[in-house]
VMD Tcl script that draws the C-alpha trace (Angstrom):
set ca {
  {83.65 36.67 -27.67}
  {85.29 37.28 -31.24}
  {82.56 39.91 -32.18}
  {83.23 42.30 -29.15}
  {86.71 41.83 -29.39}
  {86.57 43.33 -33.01}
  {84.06 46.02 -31.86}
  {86.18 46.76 -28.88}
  {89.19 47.23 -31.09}
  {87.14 49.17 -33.86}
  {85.70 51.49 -31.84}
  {89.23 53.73 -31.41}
  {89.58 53.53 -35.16}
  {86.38 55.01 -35.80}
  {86.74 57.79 -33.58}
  {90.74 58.67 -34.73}
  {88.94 59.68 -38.75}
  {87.56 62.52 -37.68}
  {89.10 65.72 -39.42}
  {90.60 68.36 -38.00}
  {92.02 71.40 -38.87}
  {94.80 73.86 -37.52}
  {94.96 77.88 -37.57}
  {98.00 79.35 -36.55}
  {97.68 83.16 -34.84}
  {100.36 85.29 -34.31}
  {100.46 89.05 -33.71}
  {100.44 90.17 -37.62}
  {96.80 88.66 -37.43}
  {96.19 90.80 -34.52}
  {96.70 88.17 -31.42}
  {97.82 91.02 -28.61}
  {100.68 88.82 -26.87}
  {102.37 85.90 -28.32}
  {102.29 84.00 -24.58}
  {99.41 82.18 -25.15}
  {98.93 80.01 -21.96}
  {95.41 78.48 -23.14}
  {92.80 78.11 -25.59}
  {89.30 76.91 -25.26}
  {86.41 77.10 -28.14}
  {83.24 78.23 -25.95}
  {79.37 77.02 -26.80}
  {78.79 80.20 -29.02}
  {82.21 79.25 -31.36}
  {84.33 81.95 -30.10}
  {88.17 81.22 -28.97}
  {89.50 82.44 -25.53}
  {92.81 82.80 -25.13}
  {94.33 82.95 -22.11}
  {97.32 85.48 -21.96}
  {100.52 85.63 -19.76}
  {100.00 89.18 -18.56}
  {97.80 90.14 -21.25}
  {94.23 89.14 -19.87}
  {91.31 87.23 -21.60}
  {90.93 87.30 -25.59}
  {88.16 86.42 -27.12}
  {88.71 85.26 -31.34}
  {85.38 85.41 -33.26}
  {86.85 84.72 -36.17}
  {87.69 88.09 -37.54}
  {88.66 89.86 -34.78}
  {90.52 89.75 -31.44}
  {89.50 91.71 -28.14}
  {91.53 92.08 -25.31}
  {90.00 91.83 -21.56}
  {92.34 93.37 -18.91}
  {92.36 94.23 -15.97}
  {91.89 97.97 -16.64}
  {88.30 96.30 -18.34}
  {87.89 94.75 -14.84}
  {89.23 91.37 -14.56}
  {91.17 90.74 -11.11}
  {94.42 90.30 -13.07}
  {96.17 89.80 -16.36}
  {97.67 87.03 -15.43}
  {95.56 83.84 -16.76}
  {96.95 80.64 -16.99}
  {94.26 78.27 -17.59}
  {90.49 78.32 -18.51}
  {87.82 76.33 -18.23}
}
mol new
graphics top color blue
foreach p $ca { graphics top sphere $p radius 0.5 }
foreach p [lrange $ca 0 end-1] q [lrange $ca 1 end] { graphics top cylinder $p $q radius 0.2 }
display resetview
């Protein structure tokens, strides 16, 4: 009973050392909109951002581009992604 208590209570410990990092991205690094709604990392690496009324972004690490709705997207107004 004392064993899986301590591996019970170990295992969030464990998991909480992983590192993580933070990037910041404003529009001096070429974001188009500042009203970032959300962000998701897709299988391929790239960052989407989702923009208030400024579409779809995709981040490959170098460079942003925009999706609109003048690219075809229904609207520019995305507020979540999944």
């Amino acid at each position: 009973m004392c064993v899986l208590l301590v591996a019970i209570v170990s295992a969030p410990l464990s998991s909480s050392a992983q590192r993580h990092s933070l990037e910041r991205y404003s529009l001096e690094d070429g974001l188009p909109q500042s009203q970032v709604q959300d962000v998701i990392q897709g299988e391929c690496g790239y960052l989407w951002f989702a923009l208030l009324g400024g579409g779809l972004v995709q981040f490959d690490g170098h460079i942003f581009t925009a999706f609109t709705s003048a690219d075809g997207l229904p609207s520019d107004l995305i507020t979540a992604l999944h």
